[in-house]
mmCIF entry with sequence, helices, sheets and N, C-alpha, C, O atoms, coordinates in Angstrom:
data_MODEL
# 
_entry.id   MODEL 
# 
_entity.id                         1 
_entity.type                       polymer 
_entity.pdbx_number_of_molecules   1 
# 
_entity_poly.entity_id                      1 
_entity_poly.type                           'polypeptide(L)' 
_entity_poly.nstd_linkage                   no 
_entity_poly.nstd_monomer                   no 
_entity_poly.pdbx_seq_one_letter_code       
;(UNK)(UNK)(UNK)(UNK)(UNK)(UNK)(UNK)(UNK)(UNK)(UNK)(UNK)(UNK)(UNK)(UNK)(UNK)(UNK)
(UNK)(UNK)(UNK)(UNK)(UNK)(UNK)(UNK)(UNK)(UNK)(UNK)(UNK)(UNK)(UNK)(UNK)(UNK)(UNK)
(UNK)(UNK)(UNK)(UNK)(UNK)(UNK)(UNK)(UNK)(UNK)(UNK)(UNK)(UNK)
;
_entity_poly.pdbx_seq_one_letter_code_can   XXXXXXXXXXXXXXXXXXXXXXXXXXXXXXXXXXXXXXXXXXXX 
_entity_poly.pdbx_strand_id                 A 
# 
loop_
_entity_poly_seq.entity_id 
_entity_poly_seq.num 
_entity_poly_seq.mon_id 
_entity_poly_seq.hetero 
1 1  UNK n 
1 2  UNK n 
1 3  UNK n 
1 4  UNK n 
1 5  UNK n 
1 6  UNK n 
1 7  UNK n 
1 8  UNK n 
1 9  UNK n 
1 10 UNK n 
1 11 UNK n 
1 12 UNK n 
1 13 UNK n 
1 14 UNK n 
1 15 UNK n 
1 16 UNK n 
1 17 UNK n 
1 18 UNK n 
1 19 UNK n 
1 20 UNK n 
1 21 UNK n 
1 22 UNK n 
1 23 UNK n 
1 24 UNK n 
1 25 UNK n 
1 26 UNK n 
1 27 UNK n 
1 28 UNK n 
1 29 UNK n 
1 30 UNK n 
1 31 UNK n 
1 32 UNK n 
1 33 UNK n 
1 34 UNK n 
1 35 UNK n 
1 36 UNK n 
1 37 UNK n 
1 38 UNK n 
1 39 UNK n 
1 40 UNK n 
1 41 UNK n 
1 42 UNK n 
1 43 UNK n 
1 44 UNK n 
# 
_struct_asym.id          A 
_struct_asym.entity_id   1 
# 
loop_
_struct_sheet.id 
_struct_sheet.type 
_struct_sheet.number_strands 
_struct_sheet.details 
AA1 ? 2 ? 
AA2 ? 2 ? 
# 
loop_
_struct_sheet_order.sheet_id 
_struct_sheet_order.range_id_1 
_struct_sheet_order.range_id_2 
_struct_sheet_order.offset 
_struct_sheet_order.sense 
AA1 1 2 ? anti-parallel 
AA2 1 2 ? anti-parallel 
# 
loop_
_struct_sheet_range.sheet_id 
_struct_sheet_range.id 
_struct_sheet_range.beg_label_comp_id 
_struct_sheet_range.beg_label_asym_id 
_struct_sheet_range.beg_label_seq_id 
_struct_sheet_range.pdbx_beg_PDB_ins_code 
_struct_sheet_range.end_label_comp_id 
_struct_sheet_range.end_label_asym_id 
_struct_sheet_range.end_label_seq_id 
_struct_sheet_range.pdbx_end_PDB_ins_code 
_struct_sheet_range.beg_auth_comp_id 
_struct_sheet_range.beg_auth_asym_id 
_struct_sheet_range.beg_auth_seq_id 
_struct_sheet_range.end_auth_comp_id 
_struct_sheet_range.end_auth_asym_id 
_struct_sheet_range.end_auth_seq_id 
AA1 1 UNK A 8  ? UNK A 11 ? UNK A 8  UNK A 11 
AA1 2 UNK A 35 ? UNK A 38 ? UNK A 35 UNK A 38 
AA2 1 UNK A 16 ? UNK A 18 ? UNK A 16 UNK A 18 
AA2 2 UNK A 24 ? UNK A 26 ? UNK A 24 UNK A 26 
# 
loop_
_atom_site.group_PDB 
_atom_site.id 
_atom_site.type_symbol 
_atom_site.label_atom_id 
_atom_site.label_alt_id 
_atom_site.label_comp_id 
_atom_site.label_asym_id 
_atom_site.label_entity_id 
_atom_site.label_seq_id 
_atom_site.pdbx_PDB_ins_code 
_atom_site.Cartn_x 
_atom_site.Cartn_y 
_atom_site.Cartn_z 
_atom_site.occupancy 
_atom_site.B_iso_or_equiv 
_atom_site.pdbx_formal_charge 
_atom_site.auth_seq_id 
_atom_site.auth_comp_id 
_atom_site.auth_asym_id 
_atom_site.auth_atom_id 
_atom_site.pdbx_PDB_model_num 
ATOM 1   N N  . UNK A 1 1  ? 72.566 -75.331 25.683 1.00 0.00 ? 1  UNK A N  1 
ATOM 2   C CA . UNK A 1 1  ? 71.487 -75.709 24.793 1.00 0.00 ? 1  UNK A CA 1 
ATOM 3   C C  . UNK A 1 1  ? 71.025 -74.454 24.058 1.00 0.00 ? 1  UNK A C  1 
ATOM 4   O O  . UNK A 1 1  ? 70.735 -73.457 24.719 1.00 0.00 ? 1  UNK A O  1 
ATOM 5   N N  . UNK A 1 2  ? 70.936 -74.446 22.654 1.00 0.00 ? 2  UNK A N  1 
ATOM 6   C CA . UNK A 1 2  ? 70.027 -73.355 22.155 1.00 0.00 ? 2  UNK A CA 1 
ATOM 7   C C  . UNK A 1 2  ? 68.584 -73.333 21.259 1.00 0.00 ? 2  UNK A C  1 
ATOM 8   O O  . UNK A 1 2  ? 67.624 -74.084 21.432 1.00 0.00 ? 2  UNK A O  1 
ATOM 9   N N  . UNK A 1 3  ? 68.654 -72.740 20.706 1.00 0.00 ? 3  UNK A N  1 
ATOM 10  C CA . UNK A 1 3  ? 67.033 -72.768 20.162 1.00 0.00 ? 3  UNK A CA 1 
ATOM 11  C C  . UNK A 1 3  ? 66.653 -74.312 18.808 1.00 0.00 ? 3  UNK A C  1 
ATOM 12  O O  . UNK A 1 3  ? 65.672 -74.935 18.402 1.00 0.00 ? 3  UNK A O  1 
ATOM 13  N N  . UNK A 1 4  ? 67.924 -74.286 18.616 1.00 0.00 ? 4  UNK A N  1 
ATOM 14  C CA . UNK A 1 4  ? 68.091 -75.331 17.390 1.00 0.00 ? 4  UNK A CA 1 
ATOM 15  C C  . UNK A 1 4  ? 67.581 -76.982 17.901 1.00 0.00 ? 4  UNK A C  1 
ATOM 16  O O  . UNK A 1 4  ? 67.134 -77.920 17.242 1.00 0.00 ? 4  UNK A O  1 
ATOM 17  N N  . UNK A 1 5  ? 67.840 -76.851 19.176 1.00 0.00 ? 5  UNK A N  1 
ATOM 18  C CA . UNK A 1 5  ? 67.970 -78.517 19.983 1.00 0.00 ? 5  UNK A CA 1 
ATOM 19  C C  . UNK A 1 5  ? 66.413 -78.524 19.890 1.00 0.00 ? 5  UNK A C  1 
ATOM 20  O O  . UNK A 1 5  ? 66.015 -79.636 19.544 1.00 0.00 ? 5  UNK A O  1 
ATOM 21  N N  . UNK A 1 6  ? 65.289 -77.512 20.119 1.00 0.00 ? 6  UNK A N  1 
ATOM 22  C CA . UNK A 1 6  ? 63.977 -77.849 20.367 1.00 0.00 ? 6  UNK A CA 1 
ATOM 23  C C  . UNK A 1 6  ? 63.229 -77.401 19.269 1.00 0.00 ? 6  UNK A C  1 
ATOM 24  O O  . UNK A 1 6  ? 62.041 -77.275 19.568 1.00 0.00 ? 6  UNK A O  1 
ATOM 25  N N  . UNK A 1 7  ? 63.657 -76.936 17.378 1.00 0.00 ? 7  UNK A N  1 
ATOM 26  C CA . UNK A 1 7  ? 63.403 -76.886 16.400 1.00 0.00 ? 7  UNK A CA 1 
ATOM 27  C C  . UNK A 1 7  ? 62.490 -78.087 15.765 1.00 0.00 ? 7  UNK A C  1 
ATOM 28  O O  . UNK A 1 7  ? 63.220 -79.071 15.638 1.00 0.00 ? 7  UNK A O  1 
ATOM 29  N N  . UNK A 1 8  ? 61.184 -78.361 15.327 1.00 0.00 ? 8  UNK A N  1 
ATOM 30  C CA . UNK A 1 8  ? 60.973 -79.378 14.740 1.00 0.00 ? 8  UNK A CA 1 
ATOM 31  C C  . UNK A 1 8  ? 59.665 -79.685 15.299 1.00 0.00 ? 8  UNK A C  1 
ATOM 32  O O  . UNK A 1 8  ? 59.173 -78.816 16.019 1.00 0.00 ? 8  UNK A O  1 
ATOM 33  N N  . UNK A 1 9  ? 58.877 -80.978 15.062 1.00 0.00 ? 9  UNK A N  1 
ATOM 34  C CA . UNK A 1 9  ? 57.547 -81.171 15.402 1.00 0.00 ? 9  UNK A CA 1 
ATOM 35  C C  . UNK A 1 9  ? 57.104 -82.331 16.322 1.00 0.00 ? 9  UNK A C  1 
ATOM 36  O O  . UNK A 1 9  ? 57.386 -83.453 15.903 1.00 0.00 ? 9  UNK A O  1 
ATOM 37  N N  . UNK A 1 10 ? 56.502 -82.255 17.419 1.00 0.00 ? 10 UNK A N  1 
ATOM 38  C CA . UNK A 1 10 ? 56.788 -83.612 18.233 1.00 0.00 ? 10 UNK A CA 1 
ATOM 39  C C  . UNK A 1 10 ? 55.492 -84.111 18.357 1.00 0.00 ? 10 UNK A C  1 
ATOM 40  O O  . UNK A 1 10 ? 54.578 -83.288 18.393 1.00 0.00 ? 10 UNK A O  1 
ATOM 41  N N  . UNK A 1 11 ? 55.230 -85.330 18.432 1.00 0.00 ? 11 UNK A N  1 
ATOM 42  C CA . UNK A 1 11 ? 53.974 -85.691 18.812 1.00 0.00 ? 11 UNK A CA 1 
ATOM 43  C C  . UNK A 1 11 ? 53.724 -86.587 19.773 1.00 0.00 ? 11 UNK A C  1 
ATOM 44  O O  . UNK A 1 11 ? 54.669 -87.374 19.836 1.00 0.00 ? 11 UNK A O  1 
ATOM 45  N N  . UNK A 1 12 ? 52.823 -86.849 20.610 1.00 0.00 ? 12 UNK A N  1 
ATOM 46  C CA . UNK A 1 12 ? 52.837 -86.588 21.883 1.00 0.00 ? 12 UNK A CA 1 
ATOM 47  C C  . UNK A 1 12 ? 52.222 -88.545 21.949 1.00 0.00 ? 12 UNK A C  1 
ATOM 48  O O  . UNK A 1 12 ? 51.194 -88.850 21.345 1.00 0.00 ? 12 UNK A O  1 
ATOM 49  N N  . UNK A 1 13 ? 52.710 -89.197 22.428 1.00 0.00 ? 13 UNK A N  1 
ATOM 50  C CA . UNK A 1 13 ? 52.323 -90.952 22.741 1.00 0.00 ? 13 UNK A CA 1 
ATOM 51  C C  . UNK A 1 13 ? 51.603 -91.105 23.541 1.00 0.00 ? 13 UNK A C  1 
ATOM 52  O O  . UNK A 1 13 ? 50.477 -91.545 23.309 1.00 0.00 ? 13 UNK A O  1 
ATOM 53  N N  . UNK A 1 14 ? 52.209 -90.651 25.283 1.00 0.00 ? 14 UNK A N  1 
ATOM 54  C CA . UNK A 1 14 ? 51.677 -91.129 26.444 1.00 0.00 ? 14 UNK A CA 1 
ATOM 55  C C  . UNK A 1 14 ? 52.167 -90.247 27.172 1.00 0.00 ? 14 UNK A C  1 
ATOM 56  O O  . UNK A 1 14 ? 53.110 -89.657 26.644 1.00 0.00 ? 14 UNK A O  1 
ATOM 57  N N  . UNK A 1 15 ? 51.848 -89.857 28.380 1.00 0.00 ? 15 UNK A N  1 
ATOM 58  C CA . UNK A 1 15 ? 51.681 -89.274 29.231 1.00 0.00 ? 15 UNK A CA 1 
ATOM 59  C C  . UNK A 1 15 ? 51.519 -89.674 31.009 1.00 0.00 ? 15 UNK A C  1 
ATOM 60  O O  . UNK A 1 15 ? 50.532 -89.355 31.672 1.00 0.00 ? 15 UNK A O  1 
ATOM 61  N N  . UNK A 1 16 ? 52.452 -90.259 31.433 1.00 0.00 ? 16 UNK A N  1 
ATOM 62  C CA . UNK A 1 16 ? 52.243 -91.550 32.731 1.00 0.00 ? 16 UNK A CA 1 
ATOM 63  C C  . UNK A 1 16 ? 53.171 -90.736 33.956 1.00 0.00 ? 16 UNK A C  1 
ATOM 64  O O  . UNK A 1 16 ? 54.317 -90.288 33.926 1.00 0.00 ? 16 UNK A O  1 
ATOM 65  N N  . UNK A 1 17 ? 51.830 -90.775 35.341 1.00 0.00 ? 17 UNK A N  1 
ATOM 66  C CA . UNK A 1 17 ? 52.932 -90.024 36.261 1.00 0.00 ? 17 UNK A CA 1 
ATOM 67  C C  . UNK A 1 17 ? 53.108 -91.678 37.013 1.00 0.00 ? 17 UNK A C  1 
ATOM 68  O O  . UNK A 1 17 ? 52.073 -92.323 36.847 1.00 0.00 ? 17 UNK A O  1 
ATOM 69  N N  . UNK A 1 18 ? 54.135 -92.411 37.740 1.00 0.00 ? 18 UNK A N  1 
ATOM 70  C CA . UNK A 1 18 ? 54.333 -92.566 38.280 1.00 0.00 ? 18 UNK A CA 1 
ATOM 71  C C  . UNK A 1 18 ? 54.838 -91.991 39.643 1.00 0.00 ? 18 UNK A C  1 
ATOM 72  O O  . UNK A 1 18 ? 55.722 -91.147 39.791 1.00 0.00 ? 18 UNK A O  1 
ATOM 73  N N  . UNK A 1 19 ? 53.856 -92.822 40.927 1.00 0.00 ? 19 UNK A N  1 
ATOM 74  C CA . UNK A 1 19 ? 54.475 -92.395 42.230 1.00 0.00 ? 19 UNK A CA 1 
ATOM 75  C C  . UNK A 1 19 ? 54.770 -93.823 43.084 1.00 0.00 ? 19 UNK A C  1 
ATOM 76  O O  . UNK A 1 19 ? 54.503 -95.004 42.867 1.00 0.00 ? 19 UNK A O  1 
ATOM 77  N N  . UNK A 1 20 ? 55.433 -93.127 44.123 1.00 0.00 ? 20 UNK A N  1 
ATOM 78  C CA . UNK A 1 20 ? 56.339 -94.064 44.977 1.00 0.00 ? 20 UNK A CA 1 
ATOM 79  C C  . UNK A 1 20 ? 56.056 -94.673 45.283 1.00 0.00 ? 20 UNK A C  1 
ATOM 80  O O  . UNK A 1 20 ? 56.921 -95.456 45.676 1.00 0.00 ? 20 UNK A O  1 
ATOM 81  N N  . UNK A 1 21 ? 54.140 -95.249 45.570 1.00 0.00 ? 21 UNK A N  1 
ATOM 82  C CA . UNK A 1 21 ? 53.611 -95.733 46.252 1.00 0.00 ? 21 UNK A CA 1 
ATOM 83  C C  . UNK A 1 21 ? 52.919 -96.727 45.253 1.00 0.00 ? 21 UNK A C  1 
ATOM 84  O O  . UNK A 1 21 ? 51.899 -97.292 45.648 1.00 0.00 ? 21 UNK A O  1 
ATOM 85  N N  . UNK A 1 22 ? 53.490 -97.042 43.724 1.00 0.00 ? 22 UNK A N  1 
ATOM 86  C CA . UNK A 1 22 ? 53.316 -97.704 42.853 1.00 0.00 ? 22 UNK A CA 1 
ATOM 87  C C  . UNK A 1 22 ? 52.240 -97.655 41.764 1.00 0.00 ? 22 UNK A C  1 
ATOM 88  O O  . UNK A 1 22 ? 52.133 -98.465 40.844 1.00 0.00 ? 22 UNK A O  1 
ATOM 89  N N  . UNK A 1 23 ? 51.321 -96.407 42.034 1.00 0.00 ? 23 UNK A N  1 
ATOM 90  C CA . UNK A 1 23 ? 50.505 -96.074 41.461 1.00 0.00 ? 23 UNK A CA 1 
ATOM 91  C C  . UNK A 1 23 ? 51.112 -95.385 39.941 1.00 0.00 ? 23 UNK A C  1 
ATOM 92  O O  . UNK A 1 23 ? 52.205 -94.892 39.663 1.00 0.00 ? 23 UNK A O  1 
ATOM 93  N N  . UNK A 1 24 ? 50.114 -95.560 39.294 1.00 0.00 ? 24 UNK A N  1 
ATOM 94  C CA . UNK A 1 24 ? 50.701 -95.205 37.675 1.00 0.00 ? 24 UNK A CA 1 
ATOM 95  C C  . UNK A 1 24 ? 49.074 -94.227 37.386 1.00 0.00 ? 24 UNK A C  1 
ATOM 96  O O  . UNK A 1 24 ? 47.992 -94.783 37.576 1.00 0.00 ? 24 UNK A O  1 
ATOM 97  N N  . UNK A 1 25 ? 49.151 -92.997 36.995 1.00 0.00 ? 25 UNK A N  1 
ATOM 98  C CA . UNK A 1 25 ? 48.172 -92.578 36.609 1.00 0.00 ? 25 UNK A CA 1 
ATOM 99  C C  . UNK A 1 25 ? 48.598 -91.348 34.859 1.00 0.00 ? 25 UNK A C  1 
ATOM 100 O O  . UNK A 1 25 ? 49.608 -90.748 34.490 1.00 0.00 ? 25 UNK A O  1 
ATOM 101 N N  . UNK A 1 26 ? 47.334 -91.499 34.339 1.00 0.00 ? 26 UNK A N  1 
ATOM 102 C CA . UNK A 1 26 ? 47.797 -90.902 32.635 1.00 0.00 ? 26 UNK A CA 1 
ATOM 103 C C  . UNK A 1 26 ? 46.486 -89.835 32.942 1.00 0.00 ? 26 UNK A C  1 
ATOM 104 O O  . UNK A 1 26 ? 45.287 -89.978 32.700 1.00 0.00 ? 26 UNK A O  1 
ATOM 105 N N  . UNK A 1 27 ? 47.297 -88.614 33.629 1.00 0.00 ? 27 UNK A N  1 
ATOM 106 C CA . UNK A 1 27 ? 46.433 -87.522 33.418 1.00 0.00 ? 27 UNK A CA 1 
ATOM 107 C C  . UNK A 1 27 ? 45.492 -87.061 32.573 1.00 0.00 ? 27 UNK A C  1 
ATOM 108 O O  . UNK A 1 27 ? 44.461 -86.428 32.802 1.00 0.00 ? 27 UNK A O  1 
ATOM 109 N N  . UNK A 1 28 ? 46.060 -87.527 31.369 1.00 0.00 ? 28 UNK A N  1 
ATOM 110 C CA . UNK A 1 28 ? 45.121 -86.946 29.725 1.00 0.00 ? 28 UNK A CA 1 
ATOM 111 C C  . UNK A 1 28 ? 44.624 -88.132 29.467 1.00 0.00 ? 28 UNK A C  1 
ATOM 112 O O  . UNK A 1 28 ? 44.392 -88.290 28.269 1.00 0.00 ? 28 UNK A O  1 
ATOM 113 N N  . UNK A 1 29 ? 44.330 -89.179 30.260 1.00 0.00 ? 29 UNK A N  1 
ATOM 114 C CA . UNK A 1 29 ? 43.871 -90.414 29.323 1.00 0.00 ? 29 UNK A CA 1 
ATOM 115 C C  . UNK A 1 29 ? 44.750 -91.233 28.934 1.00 0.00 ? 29 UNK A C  1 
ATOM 116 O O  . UNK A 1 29 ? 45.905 -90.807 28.947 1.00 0.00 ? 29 UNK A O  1 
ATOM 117 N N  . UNK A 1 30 ? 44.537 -92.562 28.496 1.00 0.00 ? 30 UNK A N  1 
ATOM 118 C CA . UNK A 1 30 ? 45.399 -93.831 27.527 1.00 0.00 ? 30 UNK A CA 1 
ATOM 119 C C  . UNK A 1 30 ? 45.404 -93.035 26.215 1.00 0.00 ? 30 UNK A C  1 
ATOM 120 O O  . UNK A 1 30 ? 46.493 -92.762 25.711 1.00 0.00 ? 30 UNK A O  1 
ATOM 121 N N  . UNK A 1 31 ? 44.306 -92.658 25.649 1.00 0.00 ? 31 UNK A N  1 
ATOM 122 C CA . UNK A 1 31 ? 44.408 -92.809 24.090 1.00 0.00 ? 31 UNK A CA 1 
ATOM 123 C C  . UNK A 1 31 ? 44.688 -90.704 23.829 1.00 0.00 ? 31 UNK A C  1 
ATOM 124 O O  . UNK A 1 31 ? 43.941 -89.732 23.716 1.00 0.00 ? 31 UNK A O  1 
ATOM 125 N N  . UNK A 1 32 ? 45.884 -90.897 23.842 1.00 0.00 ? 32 UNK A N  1 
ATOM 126 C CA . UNK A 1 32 ? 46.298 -89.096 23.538 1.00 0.00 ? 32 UNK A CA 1 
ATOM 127 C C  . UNK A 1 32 ? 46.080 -89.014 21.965 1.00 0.00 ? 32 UNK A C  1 
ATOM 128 O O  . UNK A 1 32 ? 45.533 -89.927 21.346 1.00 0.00 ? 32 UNK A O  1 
ATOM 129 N N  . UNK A 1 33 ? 46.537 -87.880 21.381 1.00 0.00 ? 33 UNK A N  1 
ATOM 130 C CA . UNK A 1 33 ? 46.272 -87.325 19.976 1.00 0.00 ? 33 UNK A CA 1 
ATOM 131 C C  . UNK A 1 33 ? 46.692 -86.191 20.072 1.00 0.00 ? 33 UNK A C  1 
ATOM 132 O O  . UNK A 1 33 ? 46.030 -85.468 20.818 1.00 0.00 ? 33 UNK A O  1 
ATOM 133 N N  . UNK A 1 34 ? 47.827 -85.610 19.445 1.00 0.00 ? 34 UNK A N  1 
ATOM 134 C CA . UNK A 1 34 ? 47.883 -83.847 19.458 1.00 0.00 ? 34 UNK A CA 1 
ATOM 135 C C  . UNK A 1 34 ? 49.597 -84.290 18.952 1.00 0.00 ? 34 UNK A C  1 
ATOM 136 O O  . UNK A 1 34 ? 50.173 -85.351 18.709 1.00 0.00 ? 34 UNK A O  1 
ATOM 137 N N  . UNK A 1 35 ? 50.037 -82.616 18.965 1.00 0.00 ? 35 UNK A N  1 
ATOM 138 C CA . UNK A 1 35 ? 51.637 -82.715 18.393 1.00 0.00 ? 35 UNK A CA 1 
ATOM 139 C C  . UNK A 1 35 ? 51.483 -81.209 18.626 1.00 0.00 ? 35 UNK A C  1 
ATOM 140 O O  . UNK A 1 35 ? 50.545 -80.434 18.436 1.00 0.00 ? 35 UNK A O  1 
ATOM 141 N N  . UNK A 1 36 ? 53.068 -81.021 19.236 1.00 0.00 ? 36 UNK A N  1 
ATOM 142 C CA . UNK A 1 36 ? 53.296 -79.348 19.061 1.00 0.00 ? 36 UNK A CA 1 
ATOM 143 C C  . UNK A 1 36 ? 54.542 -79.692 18.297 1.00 0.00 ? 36 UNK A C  1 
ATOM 144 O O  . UNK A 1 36 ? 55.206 -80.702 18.065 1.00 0.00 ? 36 UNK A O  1 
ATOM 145 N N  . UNK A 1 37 ? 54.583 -77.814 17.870 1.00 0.00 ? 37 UNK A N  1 
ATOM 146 C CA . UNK A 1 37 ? 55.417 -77.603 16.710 1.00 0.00 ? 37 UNK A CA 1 
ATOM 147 C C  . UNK A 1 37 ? 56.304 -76.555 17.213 1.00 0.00 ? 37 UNK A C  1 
ATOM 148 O O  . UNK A 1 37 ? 55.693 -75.534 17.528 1.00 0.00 ? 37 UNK A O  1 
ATOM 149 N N  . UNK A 1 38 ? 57.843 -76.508 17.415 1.00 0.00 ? 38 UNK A N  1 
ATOM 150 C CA . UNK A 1 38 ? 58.645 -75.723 17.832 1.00 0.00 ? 38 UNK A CA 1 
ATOM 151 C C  . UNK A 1 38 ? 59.537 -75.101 16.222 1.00 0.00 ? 38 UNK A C  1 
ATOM 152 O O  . UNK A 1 38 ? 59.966 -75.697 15.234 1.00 0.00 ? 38 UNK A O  1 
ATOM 153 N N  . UNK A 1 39 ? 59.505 -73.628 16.637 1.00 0.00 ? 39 UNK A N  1 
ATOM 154 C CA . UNK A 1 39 ? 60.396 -73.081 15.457 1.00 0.00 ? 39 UNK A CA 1 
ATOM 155 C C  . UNK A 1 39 ? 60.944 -71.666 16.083 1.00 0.00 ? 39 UNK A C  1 
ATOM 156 O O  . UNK A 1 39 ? 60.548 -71.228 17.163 1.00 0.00 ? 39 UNK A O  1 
ATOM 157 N N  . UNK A 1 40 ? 61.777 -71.104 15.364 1.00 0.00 ? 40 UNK A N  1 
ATOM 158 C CA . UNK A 1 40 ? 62.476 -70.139 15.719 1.00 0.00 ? 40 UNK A CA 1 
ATOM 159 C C  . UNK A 1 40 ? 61.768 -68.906 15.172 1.00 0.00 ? 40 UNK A C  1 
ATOM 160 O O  . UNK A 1 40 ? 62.302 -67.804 15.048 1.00 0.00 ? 40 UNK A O  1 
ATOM 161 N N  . UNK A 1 41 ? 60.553 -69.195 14.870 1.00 0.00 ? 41 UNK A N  1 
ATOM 162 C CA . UNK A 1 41 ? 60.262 -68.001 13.656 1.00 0.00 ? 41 UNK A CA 1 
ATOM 163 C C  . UNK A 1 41 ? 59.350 -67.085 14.754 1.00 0.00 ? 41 UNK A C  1 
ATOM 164 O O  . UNK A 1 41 ? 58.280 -67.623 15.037 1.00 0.00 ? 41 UNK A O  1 
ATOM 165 N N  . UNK A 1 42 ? 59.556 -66.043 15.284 1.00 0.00 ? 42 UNK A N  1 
ATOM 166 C CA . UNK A 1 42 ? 59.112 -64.939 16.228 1.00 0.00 ? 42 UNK A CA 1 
ATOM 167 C C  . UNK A 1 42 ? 59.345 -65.003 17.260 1.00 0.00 ? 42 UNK A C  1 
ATOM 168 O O  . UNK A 1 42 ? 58.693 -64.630 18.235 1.00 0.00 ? 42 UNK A O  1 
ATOM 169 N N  . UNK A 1 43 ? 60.618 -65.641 17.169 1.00 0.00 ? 43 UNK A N  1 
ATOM 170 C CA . UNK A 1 43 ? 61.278 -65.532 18.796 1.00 0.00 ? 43 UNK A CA 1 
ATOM 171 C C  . UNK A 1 43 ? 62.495 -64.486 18.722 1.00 0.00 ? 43 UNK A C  1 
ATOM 172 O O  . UNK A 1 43 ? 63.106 -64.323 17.666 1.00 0.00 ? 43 UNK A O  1 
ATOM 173 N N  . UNK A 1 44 ? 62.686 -64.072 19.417 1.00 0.00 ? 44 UNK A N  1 
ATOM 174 C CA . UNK A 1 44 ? 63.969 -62.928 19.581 1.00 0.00 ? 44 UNK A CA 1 
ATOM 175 C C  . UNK A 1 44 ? 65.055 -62.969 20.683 1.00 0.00 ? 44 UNK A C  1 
ATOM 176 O O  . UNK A 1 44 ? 65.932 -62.106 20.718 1.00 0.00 ? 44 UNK A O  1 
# 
């Protein structure tokens, strides 16, 4: 994998841990909002 595969802007839906014991929990909440932005520009 190199730097090119994670180039670009993502934004973020949901957030859900499932565990074994059938529980479903959304650390940040139902209603998320945000986006990160990956680029090559000051990486070395």
């Amino acid at each position: 994998m190199n730097r090119k595969c994670f180039q670009g802007r993502w934004h973020i839906l949901s957030w859900e841990q499932a565990y074994d014991d059938g529980r479903l929990v959304h650390p940040m909440g139902t209603e998320l909002e945000g986006f990160i932005e990956h680029s090559d520009y000051g990486m070395f």
